[in-house]
PDB file of the backbone (N, CA, C, O) and the ligand in Angstrom, with CONECT records:
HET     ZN  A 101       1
ATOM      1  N   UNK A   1     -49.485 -41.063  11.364  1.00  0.00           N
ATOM      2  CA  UNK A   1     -50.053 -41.069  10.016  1.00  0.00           C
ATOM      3  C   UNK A   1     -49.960 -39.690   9.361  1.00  0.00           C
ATOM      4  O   UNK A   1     -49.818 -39.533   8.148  1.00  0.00           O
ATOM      5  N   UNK A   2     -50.047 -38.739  10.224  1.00  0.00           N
ATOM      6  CA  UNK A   2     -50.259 -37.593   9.742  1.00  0.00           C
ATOM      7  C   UNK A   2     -49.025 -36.905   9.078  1.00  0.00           C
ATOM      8  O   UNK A   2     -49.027 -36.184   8.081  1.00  0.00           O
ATOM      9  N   UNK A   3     -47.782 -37.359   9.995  1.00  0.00           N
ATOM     10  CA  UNK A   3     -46.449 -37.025   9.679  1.00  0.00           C
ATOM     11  C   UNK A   3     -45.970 -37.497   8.127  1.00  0.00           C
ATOM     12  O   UNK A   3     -45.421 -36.821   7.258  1.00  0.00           O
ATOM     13  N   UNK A   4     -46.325 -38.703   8.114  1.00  0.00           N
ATOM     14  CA  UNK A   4     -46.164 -39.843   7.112  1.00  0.00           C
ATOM     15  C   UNK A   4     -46.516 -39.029   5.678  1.00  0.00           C
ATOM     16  O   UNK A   4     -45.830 -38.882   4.667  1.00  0.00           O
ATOM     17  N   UNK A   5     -47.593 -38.658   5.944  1.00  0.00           N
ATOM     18  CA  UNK A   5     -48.649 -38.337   4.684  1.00  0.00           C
ATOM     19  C   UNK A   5     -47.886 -37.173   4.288  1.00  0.00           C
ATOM     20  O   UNK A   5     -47.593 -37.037   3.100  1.00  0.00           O
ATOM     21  N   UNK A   6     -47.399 -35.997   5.473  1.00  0.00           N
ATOM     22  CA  UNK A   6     -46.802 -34.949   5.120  1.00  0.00           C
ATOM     23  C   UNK A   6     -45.458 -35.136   4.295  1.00  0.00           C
ATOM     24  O   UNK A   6     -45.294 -34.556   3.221  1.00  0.00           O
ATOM     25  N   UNK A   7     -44.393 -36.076   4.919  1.00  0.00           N
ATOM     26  CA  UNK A   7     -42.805 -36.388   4.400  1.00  0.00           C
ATOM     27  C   UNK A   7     -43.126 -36.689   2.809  1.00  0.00           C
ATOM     28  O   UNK A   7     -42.670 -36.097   1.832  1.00  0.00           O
ATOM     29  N   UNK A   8     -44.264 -38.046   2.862  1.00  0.00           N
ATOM     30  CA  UNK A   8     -44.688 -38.417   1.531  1.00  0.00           C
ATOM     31  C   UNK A   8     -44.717 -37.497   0.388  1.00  0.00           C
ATOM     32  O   UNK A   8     -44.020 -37.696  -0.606  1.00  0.00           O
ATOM     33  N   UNK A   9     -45.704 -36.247   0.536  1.00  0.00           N
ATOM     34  CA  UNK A   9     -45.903 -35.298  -0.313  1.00  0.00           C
ATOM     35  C   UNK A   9     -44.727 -34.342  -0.626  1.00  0.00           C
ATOM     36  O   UNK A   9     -44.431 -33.834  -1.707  1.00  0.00           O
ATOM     37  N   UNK A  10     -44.030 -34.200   0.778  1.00  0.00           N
ATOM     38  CA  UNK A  10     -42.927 -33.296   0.461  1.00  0.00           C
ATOM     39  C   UNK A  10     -41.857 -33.768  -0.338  1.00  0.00           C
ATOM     40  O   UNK A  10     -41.144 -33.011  -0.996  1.00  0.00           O
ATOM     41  N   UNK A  11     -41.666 -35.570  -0.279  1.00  0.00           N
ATOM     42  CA  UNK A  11     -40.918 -35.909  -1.464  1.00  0.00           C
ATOM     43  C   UNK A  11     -41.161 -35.540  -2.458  1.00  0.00           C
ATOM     44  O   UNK A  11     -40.211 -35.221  -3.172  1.00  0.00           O
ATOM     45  N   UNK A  12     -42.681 -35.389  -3.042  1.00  0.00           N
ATOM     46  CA  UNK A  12     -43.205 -35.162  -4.603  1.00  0.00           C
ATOM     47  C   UNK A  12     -42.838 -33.653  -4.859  1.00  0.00           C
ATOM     48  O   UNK A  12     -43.086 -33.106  -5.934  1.00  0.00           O
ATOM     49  N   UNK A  13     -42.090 -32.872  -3.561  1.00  0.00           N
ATOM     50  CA  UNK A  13     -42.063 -31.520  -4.367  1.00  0.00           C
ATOM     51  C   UNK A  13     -40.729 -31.104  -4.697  1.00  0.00           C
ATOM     52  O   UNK A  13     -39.812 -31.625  -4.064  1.00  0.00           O
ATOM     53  N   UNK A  14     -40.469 -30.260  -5.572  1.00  0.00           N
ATOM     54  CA  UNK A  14     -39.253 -29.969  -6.157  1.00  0.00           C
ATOM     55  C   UNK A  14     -38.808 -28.572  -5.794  1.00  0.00           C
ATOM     56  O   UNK A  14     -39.680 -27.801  -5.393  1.00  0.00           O
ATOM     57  N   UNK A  15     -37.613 -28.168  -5.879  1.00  0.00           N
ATOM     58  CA  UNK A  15     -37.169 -26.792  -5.246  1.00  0.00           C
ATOM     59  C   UNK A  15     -37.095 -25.926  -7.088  1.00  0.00           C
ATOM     60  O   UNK A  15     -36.569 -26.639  -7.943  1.00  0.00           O
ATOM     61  N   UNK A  16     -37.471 -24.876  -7.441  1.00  0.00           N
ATOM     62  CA  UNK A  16     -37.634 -24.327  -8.971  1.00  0.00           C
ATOM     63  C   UNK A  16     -36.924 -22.778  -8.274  1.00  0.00           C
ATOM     64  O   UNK A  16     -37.274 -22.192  -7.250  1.00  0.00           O
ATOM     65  N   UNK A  17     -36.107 -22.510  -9.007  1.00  0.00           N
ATOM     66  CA  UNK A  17     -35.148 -21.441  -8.956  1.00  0.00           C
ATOM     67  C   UNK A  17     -36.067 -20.554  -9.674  1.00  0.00           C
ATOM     68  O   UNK A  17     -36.451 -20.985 -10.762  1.00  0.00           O
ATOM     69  N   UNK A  18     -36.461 -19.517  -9.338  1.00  0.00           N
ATOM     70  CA  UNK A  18     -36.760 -18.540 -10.091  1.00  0.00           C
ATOM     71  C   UNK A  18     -36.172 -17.454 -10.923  1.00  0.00           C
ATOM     72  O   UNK A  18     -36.800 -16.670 -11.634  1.00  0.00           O
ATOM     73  N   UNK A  19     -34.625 -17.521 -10.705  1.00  0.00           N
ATOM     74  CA  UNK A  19     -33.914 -16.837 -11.143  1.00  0.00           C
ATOM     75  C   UNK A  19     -32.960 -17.914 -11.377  1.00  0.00           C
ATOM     76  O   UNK A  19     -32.255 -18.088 -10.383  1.00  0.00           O
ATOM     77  N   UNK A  20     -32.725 -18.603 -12.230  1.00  0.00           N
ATOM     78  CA  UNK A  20     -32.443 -20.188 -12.757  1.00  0.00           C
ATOM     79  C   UNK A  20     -30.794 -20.085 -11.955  1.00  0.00           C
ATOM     80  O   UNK A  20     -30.264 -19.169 -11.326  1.00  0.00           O
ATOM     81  N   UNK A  21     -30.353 -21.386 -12.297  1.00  0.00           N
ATOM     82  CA  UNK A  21     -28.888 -21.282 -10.949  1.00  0.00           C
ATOM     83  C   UNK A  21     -27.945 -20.963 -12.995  1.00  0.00           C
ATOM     84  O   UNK A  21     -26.890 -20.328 -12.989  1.00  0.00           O
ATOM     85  N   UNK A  22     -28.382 -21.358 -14.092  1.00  0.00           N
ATOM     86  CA  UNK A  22     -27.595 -21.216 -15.255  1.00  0.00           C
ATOM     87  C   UNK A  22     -27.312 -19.328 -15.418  1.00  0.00           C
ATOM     88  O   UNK A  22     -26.372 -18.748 -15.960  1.00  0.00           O
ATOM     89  N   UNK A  23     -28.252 -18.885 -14.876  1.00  0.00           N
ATOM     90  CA  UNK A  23     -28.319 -17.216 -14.749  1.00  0.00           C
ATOM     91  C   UNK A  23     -27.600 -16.625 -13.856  1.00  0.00           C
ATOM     92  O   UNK A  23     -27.309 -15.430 -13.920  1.00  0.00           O
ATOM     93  N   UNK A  24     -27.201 -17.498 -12.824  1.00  0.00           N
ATOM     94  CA  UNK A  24     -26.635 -17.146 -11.395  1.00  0.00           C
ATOM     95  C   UNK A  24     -27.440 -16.840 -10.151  1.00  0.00           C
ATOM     96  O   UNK A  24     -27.153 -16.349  -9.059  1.00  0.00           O
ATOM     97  N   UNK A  25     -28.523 -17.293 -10.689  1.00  0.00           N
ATOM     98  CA  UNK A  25     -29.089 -17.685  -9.200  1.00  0.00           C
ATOM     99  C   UNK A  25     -28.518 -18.876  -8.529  1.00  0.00           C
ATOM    100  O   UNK A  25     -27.830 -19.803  -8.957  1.00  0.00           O
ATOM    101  N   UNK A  26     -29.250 -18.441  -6.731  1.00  0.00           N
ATOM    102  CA  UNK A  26     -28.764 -19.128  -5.863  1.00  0.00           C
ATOM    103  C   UNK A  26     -29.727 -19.754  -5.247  1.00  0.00           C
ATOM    104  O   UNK A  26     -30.825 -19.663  -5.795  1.00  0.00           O
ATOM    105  N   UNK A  27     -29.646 -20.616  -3.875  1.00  0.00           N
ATOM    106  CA  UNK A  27     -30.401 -21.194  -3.416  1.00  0.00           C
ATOM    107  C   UNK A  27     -31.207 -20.493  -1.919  1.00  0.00           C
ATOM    108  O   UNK A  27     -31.986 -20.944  -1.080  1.00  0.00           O
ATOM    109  N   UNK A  28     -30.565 -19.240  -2.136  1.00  0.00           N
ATOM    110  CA  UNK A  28     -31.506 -18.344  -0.959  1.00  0.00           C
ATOM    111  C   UNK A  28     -32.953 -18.414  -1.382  1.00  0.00           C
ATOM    112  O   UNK A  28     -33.323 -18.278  -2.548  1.00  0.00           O
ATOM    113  N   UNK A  29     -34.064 -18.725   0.064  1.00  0.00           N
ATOM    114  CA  UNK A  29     -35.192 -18.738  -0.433  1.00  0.00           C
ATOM    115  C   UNK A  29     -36.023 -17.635  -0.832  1.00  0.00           C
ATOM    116  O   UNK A  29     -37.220 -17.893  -0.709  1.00  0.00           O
ATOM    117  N   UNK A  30     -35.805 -16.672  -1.201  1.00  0.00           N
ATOM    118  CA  UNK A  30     -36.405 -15.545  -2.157  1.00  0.00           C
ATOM    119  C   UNK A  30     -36.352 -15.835  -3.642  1.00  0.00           C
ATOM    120  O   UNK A  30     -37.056 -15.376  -4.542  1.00  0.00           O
ATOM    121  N   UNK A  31     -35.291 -16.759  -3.695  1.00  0.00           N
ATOM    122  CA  UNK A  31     -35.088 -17.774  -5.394  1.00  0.00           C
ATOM    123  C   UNK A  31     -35.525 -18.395  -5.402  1.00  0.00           C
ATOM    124  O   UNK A  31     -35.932 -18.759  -6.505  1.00  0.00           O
ATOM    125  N   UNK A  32     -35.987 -19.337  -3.954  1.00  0.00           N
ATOM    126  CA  UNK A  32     -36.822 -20.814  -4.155  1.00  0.00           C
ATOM    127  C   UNK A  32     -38.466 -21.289  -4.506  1.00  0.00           C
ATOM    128  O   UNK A  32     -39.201 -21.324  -3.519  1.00  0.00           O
ATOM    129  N   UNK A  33     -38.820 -21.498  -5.271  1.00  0.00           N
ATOM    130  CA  UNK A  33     -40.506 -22.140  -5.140  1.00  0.00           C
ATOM    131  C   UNK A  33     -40.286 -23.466  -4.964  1.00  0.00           C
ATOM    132  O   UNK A  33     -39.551 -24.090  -5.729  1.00  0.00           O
ATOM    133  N   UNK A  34     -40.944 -24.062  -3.867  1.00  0.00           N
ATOM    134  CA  UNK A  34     -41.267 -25.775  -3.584  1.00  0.00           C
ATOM    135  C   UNK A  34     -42.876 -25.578  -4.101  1.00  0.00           C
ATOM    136  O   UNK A  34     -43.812 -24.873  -3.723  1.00  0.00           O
ATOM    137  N   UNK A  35     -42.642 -26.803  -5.401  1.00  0.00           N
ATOM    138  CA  UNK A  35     -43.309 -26.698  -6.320  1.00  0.00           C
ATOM    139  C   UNK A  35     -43.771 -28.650  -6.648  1.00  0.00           C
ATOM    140  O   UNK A  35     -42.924 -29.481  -6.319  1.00  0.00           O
ATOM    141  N   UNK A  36     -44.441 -28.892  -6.963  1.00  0.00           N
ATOM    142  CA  UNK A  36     -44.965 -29.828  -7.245  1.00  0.00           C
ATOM    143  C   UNK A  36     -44.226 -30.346  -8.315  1.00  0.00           C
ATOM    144  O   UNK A  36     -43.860 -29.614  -9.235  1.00  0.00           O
ATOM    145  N   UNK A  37     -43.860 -32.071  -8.262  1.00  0.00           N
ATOM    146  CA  UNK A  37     -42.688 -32.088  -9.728  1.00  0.00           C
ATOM    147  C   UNK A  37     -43.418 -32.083 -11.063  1.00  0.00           C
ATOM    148  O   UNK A  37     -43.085 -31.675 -12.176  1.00  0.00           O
ATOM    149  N   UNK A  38     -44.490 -32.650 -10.611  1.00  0.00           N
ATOM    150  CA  UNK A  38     -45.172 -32.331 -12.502  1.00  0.00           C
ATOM    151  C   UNK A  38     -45.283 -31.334 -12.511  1.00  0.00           C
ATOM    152  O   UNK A  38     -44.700 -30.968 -13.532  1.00  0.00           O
ATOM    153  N   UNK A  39     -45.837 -30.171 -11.831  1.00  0.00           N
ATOM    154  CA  UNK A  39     -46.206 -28.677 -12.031  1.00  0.00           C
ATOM    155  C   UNK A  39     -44.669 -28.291 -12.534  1.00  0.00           C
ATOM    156  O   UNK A  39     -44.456 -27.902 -13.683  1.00  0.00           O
ATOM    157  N   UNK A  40     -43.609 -28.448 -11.522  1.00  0.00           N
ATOM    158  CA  UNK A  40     -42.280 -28.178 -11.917  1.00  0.00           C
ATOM    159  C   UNK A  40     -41.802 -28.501 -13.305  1.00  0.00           C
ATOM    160  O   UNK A  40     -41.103 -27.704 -13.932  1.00  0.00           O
ATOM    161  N   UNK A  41     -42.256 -29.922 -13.897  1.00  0.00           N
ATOM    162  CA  UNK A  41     -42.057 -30.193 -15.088  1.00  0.00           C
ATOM    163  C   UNK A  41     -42.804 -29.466 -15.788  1.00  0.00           C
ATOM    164  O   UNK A  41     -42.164 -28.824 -16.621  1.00  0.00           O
ATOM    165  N   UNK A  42     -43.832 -29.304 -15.803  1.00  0.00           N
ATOM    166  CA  UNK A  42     -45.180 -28.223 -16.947  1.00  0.00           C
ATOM    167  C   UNK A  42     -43.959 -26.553 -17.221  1.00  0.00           C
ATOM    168  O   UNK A  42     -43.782 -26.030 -18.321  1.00  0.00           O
ATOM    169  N   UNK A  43     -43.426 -26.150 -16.111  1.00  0.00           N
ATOM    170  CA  UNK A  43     -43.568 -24.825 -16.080  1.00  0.00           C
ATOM    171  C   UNK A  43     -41.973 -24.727 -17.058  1.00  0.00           C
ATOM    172  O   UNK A  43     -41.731 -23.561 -17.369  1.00  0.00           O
ATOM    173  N   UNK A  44     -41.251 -25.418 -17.396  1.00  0.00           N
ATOM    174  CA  UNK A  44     -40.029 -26.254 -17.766  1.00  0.00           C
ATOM    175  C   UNK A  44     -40.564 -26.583 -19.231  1.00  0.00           C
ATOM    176  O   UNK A  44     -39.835 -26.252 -20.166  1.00  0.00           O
ATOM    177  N   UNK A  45     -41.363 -26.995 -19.412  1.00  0.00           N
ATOM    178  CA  UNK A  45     -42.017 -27.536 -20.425  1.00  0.00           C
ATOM    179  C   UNK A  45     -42.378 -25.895 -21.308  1.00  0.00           C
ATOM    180  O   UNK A  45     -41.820 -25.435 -22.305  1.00  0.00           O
ATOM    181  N   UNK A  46     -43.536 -25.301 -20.459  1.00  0.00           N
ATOM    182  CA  UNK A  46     -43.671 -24.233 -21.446  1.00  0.00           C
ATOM    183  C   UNK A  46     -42.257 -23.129 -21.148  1.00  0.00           C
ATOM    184  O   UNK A  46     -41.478 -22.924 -22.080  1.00  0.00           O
ATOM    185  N   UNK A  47     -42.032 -22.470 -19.789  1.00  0.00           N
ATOM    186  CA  UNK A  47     -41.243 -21.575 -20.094  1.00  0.00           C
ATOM    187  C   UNK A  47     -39.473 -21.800 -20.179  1.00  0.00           C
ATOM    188  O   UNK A  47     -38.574 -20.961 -20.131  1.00  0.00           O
ATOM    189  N   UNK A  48     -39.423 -23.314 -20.325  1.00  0.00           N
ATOM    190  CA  UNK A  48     -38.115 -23.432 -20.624  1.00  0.00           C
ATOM    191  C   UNK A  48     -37.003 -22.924 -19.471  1.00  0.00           C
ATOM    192  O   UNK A  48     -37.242 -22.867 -18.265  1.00  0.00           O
ATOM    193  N   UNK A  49     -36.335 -22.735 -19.810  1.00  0.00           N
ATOM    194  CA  UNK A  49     -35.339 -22.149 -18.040  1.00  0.00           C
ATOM    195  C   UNK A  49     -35.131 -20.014 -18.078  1.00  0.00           C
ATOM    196  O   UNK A  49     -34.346 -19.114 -17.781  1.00  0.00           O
ATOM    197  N   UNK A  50     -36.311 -20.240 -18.593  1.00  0.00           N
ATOM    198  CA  UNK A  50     -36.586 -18.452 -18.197  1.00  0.00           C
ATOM    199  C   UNK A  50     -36.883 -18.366 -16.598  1.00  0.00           C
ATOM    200  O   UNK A  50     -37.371 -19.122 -15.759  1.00  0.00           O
ATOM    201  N   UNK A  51     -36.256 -16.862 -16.615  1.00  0.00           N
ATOM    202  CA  UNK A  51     -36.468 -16.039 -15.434  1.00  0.00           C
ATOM    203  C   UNK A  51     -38.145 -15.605 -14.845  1.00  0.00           C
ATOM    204  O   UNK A  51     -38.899 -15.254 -15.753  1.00  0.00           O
ATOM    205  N   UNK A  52     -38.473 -15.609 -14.070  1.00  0.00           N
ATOM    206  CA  UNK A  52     -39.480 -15.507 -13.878  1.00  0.00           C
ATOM    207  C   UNK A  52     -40.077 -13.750 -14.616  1.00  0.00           C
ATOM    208  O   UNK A  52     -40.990 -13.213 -15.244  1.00  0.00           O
ATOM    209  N   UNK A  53     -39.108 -13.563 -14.124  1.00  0.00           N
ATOM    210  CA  UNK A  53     -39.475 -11.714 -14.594  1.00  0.00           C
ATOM    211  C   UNK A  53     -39.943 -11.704 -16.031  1.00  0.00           C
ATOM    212  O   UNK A  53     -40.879 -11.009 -16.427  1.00  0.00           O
ATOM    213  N   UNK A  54     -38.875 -12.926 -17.160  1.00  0.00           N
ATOM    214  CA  UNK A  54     -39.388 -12.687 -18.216  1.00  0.00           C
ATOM    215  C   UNK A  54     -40.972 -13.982 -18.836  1.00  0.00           C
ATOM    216  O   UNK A  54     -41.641 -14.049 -19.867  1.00  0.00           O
ATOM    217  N   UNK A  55     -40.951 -14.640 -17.744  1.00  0.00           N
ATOM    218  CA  UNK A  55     -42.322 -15.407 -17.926  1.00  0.00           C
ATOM    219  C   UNK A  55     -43.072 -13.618 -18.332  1.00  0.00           C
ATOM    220  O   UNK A  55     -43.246 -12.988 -19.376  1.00  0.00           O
ATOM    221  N   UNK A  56     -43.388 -13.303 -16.578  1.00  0.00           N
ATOM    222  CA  UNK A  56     -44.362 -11.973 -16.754  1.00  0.00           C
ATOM    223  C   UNK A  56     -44.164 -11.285 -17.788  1.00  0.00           C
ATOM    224  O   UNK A  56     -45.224 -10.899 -18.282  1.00  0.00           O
ATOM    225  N   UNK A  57     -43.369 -11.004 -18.261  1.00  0.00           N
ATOM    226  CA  UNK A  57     -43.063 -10.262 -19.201  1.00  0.00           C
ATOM    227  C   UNK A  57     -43.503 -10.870 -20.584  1.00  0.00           C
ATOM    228  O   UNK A  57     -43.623 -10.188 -21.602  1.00  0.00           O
ATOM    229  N   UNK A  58     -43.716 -12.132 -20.518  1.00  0.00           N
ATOM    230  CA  UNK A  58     -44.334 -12.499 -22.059  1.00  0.00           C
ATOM    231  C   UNK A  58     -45.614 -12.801 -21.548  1.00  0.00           C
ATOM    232  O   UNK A  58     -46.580 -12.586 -22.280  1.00  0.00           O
ATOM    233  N   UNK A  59     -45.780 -13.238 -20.475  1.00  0.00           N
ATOM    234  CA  UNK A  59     -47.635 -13.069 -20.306  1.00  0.00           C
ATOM    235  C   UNK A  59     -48.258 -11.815 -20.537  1.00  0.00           C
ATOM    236  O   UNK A  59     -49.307 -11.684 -21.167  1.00  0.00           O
ATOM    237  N   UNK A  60     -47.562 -10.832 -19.987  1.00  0.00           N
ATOM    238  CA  UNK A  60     -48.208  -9.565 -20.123  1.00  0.00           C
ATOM    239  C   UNK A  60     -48.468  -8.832 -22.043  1.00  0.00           C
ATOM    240  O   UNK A  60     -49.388  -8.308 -22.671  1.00  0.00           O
ATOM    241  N   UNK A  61     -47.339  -9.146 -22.248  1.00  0.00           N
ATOM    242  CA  UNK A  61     -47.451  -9.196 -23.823  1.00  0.00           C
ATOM    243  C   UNK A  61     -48.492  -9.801 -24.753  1.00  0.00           C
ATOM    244  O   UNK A  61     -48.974  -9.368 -25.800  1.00  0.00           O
ATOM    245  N   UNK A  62     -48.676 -10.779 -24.163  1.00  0.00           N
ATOM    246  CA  UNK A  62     -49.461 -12.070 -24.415  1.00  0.00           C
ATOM    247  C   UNK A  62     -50.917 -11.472 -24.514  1.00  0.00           C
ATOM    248  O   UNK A  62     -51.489 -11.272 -25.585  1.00  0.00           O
ATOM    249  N   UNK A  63     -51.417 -11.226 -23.347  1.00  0.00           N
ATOM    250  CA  UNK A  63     -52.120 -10.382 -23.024  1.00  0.00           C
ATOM    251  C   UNK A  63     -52.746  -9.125 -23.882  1.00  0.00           C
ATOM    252  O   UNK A  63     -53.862  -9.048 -24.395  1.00  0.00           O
ATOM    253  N   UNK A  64     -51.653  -8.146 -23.876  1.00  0.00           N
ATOM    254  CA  UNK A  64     -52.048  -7.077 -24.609  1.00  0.00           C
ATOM    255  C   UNK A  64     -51.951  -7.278 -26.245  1.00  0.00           C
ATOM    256  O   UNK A  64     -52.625  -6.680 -27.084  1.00  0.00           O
ATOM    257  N   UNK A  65     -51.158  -8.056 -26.427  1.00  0.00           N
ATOM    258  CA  UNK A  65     -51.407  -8.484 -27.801  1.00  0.00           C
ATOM    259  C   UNK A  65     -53.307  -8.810 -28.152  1.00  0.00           C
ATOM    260  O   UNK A  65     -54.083  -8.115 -28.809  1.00  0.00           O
ATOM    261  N   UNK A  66     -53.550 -10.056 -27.449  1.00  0.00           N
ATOM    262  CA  UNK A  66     -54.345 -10.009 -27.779  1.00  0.00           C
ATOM    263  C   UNK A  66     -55.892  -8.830 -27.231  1.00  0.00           C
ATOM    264  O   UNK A  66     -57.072  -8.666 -27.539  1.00  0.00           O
ATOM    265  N   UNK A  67     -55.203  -8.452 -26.584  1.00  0.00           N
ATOM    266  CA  UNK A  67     -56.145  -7.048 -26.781  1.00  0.00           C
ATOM    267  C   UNK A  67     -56.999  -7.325 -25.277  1.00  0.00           C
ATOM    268  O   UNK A  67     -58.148  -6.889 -25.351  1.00  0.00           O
ATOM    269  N   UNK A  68     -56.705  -7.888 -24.086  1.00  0.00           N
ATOM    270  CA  UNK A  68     -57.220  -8.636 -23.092  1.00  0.00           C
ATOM    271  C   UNK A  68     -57.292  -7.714 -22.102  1.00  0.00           C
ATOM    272  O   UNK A  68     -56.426  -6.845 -22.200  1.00  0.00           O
ATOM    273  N   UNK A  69     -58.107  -7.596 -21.085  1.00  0.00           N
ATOM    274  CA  UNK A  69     -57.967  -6.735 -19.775  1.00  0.00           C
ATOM    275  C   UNK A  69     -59.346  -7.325 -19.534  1.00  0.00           C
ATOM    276  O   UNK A  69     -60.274  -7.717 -20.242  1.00  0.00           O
ATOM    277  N   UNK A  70     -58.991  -7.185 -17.733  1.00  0.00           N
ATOM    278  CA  UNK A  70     -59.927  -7.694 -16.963  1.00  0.00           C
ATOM    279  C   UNK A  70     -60.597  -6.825 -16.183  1.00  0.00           C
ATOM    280  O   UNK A  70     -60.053  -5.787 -15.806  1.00  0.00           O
ATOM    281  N   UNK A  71     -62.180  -7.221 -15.761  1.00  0.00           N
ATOM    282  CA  UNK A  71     -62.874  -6.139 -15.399  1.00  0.00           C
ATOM    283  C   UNK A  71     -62.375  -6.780 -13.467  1.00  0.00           C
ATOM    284  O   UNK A  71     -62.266  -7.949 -13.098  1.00  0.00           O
ATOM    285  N   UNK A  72     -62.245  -5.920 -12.905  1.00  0.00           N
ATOM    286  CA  UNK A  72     -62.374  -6.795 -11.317  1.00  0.00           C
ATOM    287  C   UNK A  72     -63.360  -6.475 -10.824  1.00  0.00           C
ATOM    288  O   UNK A  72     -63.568  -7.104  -9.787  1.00  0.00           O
ATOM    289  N   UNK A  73     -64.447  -5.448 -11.184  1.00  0.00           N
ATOM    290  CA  UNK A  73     -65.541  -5.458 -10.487  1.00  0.00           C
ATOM    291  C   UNK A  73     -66.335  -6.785 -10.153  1.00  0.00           C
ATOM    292  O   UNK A  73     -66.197  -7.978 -10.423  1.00  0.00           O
ATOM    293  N   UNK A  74     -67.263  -5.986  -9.412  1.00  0.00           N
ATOM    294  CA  UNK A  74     -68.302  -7.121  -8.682  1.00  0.00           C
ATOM    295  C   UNK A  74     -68.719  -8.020  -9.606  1.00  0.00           C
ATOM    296  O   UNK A  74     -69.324  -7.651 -10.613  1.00  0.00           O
ATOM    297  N   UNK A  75     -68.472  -9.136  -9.390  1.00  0.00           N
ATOM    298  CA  UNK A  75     -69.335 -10.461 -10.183  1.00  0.00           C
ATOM    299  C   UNK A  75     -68.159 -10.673 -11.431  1.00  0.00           C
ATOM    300  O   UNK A  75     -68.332 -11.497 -12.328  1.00  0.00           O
ATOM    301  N   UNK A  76     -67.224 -10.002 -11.362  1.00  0.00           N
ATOM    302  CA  UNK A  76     -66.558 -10.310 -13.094  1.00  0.00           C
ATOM    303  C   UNK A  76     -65.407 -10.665 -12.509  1.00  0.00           C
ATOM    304  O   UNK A  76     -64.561 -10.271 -13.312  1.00  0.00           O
ATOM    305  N   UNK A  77     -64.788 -11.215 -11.516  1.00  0.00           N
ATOM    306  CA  UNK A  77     -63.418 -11.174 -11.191  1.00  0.00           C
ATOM    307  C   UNK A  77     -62.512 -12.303 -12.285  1.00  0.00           C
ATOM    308  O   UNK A  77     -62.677 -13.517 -12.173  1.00  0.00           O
ATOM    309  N   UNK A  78     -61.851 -11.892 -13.007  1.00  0.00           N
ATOM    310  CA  UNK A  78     -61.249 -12.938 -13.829  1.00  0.00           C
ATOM    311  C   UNK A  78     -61.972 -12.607 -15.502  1.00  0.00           C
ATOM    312  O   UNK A  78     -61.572 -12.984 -16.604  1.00  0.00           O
ATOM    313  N   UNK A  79     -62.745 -12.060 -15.260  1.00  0.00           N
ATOM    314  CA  UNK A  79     -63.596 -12.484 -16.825  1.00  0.00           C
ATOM    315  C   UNK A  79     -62.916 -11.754 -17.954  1.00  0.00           C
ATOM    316  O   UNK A  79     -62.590 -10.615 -17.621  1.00  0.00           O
ATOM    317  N   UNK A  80     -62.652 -12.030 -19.016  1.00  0.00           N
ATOM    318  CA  UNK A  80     -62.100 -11.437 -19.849  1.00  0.00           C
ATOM    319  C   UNK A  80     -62.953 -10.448 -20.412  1.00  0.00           C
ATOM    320  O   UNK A  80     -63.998 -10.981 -20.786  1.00  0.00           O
ATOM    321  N   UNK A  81     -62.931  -9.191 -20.630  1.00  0.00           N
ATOM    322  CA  UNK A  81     -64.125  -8.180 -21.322  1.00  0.00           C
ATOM    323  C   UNK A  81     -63.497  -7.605 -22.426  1.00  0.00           C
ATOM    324  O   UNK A  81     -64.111  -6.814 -23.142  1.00  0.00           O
TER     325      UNK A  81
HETATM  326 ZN    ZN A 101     -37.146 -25.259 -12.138  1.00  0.00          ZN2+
END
């Protein structure tokens, strides 16, 4: 059962190039995320077949645009200040 449940799920996941194969990436796994296919579809959905470098690169923008930084101290981990 246990095996079962595992193969099952691993069908639902998808291999996501992080350095897209249209860019010239390859299938060495330092390129690979096994990724969930809807998650795989979401990330497709918003960042289109960007490089991962330039996801970060517009989050971080994203970010300082809007004027964002996080405190990590005690009790605030995540909180926007
Ligand atoms: Zn992908």
């Amino acid at each position: 059962m246990k095996g079962k449940h595992k193969r099952t799920k691993r069908a639902m996941m998808n291999r996501h190039h992080l350095l897209p194969r249209s860019s010239g990436g390859n299938g060495m796994p330092n390129n690979l995320l096994l990724i969930d296919i809807e998650k795989h579809q979401a990330w497709h959905k918003l960042f289109k077949n960007r490089h991962l470098d330039e996801v970060i690169e517009m989050l971080i923008r994203l970010k300082q645009l809007k004027g964002w930084r996080y405190d990590y101290g005690k009790g605030n981990e995540g909180k926007a200040v």
